[in-house]
BAPANU-468792 format. One record per atom (N, C-alpha, C): x, y, z. Coordinates in steps of 0.02 Angstrom, whole numbers, padded with zeros to 5 digits, always signed. Layout:
<sites>
XYZ...
</sites>
This chain:
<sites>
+03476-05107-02148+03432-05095-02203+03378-05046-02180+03358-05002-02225+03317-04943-02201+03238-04970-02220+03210-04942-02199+03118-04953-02207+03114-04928-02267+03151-04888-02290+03131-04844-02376+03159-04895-02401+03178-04966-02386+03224-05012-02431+03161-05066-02456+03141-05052-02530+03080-05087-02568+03088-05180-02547+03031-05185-02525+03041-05282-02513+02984-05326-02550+02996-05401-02550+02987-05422-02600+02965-05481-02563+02895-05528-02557+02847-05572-02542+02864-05605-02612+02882-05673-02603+02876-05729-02672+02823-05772-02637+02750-05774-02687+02718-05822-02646+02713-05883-02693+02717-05937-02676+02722-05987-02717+02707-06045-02675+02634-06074-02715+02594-06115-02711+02606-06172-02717+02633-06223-02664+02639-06302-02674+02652-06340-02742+02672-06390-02749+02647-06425-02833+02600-06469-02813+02586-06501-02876+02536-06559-02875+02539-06602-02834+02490-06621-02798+02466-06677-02719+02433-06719-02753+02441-06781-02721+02415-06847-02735+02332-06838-02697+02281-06866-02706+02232-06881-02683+02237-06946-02645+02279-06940-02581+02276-07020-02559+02244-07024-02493+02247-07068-02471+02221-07102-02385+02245-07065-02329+02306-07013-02366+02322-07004-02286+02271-06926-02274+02300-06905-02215+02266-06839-02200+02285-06777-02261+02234-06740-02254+02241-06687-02301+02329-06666-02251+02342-06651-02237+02425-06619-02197+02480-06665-02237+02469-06722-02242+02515-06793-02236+02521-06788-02341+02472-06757-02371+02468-06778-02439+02537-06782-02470+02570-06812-02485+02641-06828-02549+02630-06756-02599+02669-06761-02649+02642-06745-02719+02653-06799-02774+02600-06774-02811+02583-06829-02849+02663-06806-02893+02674-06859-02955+02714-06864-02987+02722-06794-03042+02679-06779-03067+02679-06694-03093+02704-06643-03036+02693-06657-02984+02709-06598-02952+02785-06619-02925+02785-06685-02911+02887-06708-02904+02921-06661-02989+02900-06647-03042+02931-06626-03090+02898-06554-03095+02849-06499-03087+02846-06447-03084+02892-06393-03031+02906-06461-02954+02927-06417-02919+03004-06384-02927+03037-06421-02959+03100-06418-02981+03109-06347-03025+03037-06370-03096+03046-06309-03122+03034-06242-03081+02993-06249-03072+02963-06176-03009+03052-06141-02968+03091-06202-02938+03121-06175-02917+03180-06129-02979+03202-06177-03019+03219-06161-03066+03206-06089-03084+03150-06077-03088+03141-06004-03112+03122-05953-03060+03140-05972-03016+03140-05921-02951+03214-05925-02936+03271-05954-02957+03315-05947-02944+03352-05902-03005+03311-05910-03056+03333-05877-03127+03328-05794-03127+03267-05792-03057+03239-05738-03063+03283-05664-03046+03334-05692-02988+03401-05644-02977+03368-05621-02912+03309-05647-02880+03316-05630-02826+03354-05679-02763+03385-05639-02692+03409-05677-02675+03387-05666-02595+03361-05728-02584+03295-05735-02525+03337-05742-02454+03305-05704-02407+03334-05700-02350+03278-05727-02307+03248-05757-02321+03192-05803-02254+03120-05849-02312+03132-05898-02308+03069-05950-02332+03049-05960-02295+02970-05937-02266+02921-05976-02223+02882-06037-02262+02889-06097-02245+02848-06170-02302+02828-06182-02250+02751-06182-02247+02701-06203-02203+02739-06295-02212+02692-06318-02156+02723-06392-02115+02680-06448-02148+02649-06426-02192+02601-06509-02225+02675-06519-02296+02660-06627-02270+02694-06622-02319+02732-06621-02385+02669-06571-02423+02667-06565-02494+02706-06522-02495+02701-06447-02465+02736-06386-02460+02800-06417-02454+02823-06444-02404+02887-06461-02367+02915-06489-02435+02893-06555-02448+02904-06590-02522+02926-06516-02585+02864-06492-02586+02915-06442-02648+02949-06409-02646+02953-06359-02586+03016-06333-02539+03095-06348-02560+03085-06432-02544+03138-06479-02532+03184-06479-02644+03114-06496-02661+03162-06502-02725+03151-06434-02757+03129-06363-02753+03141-06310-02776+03197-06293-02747+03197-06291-02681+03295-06261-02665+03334-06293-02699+03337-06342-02719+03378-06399-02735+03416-06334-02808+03361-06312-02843+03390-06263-02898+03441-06181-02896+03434-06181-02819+03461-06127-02799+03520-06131-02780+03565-06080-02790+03638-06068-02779+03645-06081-02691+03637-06033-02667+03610-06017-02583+03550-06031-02565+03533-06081-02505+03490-06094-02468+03472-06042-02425+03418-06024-02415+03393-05952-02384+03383-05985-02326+03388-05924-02262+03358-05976-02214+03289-06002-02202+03278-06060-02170+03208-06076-02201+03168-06114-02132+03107-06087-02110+03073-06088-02055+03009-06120-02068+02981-06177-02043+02933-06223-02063+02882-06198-02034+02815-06162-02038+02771-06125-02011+02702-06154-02001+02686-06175-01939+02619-06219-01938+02562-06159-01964+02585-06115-01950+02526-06037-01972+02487-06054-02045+02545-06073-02058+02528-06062-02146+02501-06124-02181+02480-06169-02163+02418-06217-02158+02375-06191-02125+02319-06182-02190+02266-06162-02193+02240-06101-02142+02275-06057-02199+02291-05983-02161+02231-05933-02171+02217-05899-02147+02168-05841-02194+02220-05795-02227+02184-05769-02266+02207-05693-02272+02223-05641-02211+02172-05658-02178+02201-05589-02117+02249-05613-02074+02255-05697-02064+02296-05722-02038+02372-05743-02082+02384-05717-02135+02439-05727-02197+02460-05646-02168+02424-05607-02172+02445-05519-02168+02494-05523-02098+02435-05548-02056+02486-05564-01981+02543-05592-01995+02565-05648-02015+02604-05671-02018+02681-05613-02072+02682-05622-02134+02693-05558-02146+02717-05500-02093+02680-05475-02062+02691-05414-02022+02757-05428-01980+02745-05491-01956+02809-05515-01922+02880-05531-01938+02872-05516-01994+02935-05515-02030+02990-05466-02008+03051-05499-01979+03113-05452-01955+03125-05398-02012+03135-05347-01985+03166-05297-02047+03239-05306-02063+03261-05334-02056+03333-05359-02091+03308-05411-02140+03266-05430-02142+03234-05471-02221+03207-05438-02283+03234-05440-02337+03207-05396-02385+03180-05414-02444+03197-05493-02440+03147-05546-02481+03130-05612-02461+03057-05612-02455+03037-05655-02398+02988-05707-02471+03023-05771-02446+02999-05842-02489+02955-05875-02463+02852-05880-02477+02817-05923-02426+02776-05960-02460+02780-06035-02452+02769-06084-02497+02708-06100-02455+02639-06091-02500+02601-06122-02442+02550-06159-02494+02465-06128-02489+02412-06178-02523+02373-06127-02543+02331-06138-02577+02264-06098-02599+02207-06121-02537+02167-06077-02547+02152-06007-02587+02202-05935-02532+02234-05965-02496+02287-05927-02457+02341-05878-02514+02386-05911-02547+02432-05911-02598+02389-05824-02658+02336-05879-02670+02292-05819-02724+02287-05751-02697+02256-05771-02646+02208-05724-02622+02243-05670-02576+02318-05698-02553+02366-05645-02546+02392-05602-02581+02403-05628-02648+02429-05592-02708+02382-05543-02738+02327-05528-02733+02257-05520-02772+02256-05466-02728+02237-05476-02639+02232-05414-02603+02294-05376-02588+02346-05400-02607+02395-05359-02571+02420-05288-02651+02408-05333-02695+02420-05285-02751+02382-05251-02782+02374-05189-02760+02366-05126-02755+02375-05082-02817+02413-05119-02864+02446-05118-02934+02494-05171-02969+02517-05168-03028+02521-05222-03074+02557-05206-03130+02608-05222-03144+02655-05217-03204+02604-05254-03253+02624-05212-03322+02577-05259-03357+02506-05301-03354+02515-05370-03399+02479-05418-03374+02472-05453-03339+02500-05437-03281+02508-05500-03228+02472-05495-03193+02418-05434-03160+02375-05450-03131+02292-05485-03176+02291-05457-03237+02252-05510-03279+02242-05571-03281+02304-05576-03295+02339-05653-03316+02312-05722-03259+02342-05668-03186+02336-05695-03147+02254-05710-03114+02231-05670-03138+02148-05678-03108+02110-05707-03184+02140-05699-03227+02114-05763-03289+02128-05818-03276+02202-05838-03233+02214-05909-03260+02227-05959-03172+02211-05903-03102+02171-05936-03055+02259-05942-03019+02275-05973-03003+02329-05981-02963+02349-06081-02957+02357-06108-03025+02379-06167-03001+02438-06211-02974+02426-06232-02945+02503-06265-02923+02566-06261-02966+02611-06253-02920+02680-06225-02922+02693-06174-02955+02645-06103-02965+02615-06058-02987+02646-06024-02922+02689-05947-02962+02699-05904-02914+02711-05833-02911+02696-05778-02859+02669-05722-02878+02720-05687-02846+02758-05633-02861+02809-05582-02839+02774-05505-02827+02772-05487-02758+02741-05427-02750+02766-05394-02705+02798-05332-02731+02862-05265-02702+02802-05230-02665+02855-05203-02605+02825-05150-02549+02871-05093-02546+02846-05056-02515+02897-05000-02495+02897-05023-02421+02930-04969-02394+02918-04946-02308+02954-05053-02277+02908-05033-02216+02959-05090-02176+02892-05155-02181+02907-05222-02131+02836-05263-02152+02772-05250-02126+02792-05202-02049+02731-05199-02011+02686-05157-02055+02703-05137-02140+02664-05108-02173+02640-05144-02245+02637-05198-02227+02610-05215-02248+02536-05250-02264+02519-05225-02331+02409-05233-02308+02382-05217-02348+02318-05228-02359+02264-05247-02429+02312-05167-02487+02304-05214-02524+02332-05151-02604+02404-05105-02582+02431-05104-02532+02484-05097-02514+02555-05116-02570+02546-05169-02598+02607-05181-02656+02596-05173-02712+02630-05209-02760+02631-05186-02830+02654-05259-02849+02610-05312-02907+02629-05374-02938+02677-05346-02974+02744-05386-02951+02777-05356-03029+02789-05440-03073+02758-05492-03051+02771-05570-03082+02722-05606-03065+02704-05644-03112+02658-05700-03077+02704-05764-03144+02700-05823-03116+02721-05864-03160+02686-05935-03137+02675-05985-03208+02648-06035-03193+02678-06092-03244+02670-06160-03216+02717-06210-03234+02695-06200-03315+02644-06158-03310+02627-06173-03406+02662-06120-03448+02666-06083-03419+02694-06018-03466+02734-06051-03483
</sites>
C-alpha cells in the first residue's frame, strides 16, 4: 500500500458505564450502553468500511463495547488492547496514531472522552457537510463516533491534517 493511499481513523467512544464501586478502569456498562453498543457496531459495519487494526484501550467499558460491537461485523479486524488509550491526551492519542504500521489503512480506536472528541475536533482540518457542526453542537456522547480520512502515510498525521467525513450518534 502506498503513502498516497487515503486512510481512515474510526474513533468511537465507549457506551454507557455504570456509576458503581469499582475503580473508574473496572466500570461495566450500564444497561443502555449493553444496547447502544451493538447498535454503534451495527452501523460501523453498515458503513462498508473494512478495518485492519482496532486499538480498545484496556478499561473495562471499552473492552465491554468492543466485545458486543464486533459481534455486528462480518470480519473481526485484528484487535490490540492498548493501556495508552486510558486516559490519553491528545498529544499522547497523535503519538499513538503515528505508530500505526503502514500496511493499515483503517484503523478502529475505541476509547473515552474528552480523548475520543477532542481527537476528532483537532485532527479535522475540514468537514463534509454538517458533521463538523453537528458534532461540536451535540458534544461527543457515548457510543458516538467520528470517521476522519488522511492522505500520505500515519507518521503524518496531526492537528487539522484530516477531513470529518462522519460523525454518528446512538440518537441520530
Amino acid at each position: 500500500m502506498s503513502v498516497e493511499t487515503p486512510r481512515r481513523i474510526v474513533l468511537l467512544r465507549h457506551a454507557k458505564a455504570e456509576w458503581s464501586q469499582a475503580s473508574d478502569h473496572e466500570r461495566p456498562l450500564a444497561e443502555r450502553g449493553r444496547k447502544d453498543a451493538p447498535v454503534a457496531g451495527r452501523k460501523l459495519a453498515d458503513s462498508g468500511i473494512d478495518f485492519d487494526l482496532a486499538l480498545c484501550s484496556s478499561a473495562a467499558r471499552t473492552r465491554e463495547t468492543w466485545k458486543l460491537a464486533v459481534h455486528e461485523f462480518s470480519q473481526r479486524p485484528r484487535t490490540v488492547y492498548e493501556e495508552r488509550l486510558y486516559e490519553a491526551s491528545l498529544g499522547e492519542l497523535i503519538a499513538l496514531f503515528n505508530e500505526t504500521p503502514d500496511d493499515v489503512r483503517n484503523l478502529l480506536v475505541i476509547g473515552h472522552n474528552p480523548g475520543m472528541h477532542g481527537a476528532a475536533d483537532a485532527l479535522s482540518g475540514s468537514a463534509e457537510g454538517d458533521t463538523l457542526a453537528r458534532m461540536t453542537r451535540d458534544g461527543f456522547p457515548t457510543a458516538a463516533y467520528a470517521v476522519v480520512e488522511f492522505p500520505g502515510s500515519w507518521k503524518s498525521v496531526e492537528h487539522g491534517a484530516g477531513r470529518l467525513t462522519e460523525y454518528w450518534t446512538p440518537n441520530d
